[in-house]
C-alpha positions, 0 to 999 in steps of 0.5 A, spaced: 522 542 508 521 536 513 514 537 516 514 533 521 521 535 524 523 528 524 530 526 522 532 525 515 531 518 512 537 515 508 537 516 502 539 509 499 533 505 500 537 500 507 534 495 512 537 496 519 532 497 524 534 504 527 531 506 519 526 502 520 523 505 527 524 511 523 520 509 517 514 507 522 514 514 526 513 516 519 508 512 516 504 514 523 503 522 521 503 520 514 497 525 512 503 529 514 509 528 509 510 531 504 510 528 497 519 527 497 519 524 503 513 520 502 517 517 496 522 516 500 517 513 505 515 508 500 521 506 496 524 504 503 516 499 504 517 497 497 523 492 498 522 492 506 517 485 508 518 489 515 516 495 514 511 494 509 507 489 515 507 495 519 504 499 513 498 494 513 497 493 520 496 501 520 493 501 514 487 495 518 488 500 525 485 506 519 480 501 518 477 500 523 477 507 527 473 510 520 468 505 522 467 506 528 461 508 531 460 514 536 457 513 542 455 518 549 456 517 556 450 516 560 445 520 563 447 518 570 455 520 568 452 527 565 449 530 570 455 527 575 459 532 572 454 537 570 453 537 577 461 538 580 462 543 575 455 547 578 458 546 585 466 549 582 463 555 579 458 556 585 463 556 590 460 551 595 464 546 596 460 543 602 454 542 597 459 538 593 457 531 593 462 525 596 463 521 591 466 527 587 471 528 592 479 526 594 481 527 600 479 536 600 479 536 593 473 535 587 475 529 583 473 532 577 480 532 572 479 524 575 471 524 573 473 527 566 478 522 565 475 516 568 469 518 563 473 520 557 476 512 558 469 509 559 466 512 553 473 510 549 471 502 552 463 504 551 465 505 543 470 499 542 465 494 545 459 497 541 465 496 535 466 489 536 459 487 537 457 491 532 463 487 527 460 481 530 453 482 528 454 486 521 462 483 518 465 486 513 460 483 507 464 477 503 468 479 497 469 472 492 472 472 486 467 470 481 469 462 479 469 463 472 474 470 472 480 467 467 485 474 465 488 469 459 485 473 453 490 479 455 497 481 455 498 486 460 502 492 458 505 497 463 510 503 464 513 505 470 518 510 472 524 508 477 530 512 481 537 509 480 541 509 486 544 516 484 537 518 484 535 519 476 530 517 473 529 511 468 523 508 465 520 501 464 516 498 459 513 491 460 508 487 456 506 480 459 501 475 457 497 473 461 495 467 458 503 464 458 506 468 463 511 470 456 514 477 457 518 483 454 521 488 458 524 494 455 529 497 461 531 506 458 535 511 460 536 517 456 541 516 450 546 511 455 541 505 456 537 501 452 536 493 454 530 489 452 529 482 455 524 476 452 523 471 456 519 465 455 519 462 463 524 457 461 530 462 459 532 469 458 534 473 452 537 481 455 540 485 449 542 490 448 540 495 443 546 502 443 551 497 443 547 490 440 551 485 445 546 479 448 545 475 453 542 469 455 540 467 463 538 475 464 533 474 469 535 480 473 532 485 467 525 482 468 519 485 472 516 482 477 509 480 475 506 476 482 501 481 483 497 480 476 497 472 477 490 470 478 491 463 480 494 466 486 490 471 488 485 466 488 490 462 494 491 469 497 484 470 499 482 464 501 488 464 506 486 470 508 494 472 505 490 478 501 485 481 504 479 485 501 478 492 504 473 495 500 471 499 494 474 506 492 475 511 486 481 511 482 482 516 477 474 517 477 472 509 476 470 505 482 475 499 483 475 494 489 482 494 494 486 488 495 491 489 500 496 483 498 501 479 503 507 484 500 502 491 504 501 492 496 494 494 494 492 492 488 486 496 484 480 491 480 475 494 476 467 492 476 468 487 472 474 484 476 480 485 472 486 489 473 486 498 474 493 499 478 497 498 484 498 502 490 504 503 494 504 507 501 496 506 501 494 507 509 487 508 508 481 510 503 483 515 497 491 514 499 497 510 495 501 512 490 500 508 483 506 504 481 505 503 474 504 510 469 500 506 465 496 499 465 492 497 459 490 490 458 491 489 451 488 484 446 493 478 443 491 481 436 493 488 439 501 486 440 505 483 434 509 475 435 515 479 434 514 481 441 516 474 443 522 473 439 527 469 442 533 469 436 539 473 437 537 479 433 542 480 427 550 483 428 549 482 435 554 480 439 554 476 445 556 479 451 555 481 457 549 487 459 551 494 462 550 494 470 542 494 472 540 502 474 
């Protein structure tokens, strides 16, 4: 069921700017979609550099709008329009004072209006000089924070473009940026990839071919590089936005350049990433499971880069 009676997104993820408008008019009433069609929403953000600045310019907008502080017209404002409305209800129009008129008529929708835009331009001078001589107070990351001592261990769960499930499970150490990623889908798919930075090794498991240069079948892990993460904020690339909860721990929010929001824990080390994140306990999780592990919890064979034995070298099936 479509709740905002907007038009349907495509149902292969593309990039053309009618879908992109369309996507932004969704992001708009986000509050209001429904679960398929923010993961339509999201799958569509996730790969789009466009639409993913939008979600973070809206995202910033929430921001500032839950902080704003309310304010009132002044007294003089009040007891004009207390004034006009008495005069309405009375019936005397003769005693209706002068700066209340237009022409033959009681100016009073244009007072309201006037008002309701001097309140809005009251509340937004008082926001920016209240950010002037209060700013959001500064989030550094501690100088001796070192995420070396972990291998970060991930699953997630991804659509196909026929729109089926298949599942990842990744380890990456994060002391010498070694990965291995298991790539599955039922009983017709099964790849692992290792790779030492330098090369790629892909095999595949059902039908034991193997494959050098299988860099496709990696993840992604430029979110957990701390080394960056350092240059990002300092660039003002990444942006602080706050603490929140997430799955009942308190995490600190850090929306990256790609409109991501990665979640820290109070000792500043890895909880989750969030997609679709407009707001304070917004955002889906991307990863299923996020652990960090110890080097002793995971086996050297992990990283082993020798063709296992009866493989044949090959060519991998097609990545879903």
């Amino acid at each position: 069921m479509n709740s905002t009676n907007l038009p349907p997104l495509p149902a292969i993820a593309v990039s053309k700017p009618k879908v992109c408008e369309l996507v932004q008019r969704y992001l708009a009433v986000w509050d209001d979609l429904t679960p398929e069609q923010k993961q339509a929403v999201t799958g569509h953000v996730d790969f789009c550099a466009r639409c993913a600045a939008a979600q973070h310019l809206m995202s910033q907008a929430t921001e500032l709008l839950a902080h704003m502080p309310s304010s009132t017209p002044s007294p003089r404002v009040d007891r004009a329009i207390m004034a006009a409305i008495a005069t309405q209800a009375n019936g005397r129009r003769a005693k209706t004072p002068r700066s209340l008129l237009l022409g033959n008529k009681p100016f009073l929708p244009a007072l309201v209006a006037a008002v309701l835009v001097l309140a809005t331009l009251a509340g937004t001078y008082l926001m920016g000089s209240s950010m002037l001589s209060t700013p959001r107070q500064a989030f550094v990351l501690p100088a001796n924070l070192s995420w070396t001592s972990y291998v970060l261990y991930q699953t997630e769960s991804r659509l196909d473009k026929k729109g089926e499930h298949y599942y990842i499970n990744s380890y990456y150490d994060m002391r010498n940026g070694q990965m291995h990623v298991e790539t599955m889908q039922g009983d017709t798919l099964d790849v692992v990839a290792v790779s030492d930075t330098y090369e790629t090794l892909g095999m595949d498991e059902i039908h034991h071919v193997a494959q050098m240069g299988a860099d496709e079948w990696m993840v992604d892990e430029s979110m957990f590089s701390l080394s960056q993460l350092h240059r990002d904020m300092q660039a003002k690339r990444a942006v602080y936005l706050g603490t929140d909860e997430f799955k009942g721990q308190k995490v600190y929010r850090i929306r990256a350049a790609n409109g991501l929001v990665l979640l820290l824990d109070m000792h500043y080390l890895p909880v989750n990433v969030l997609r679709g994140a407009v707001g304070s306990g917004t955002g889906e999780p991307v990863y299923d499971t996020l652990q960090l592990l110890s080097h002793a919890q995971v086996s050297e064979s992990m990283w082993n880069m020798g063709v296992p034995t009866g493989f044949q070298m090959g060519r991998l099936p097609e990545k879903p």
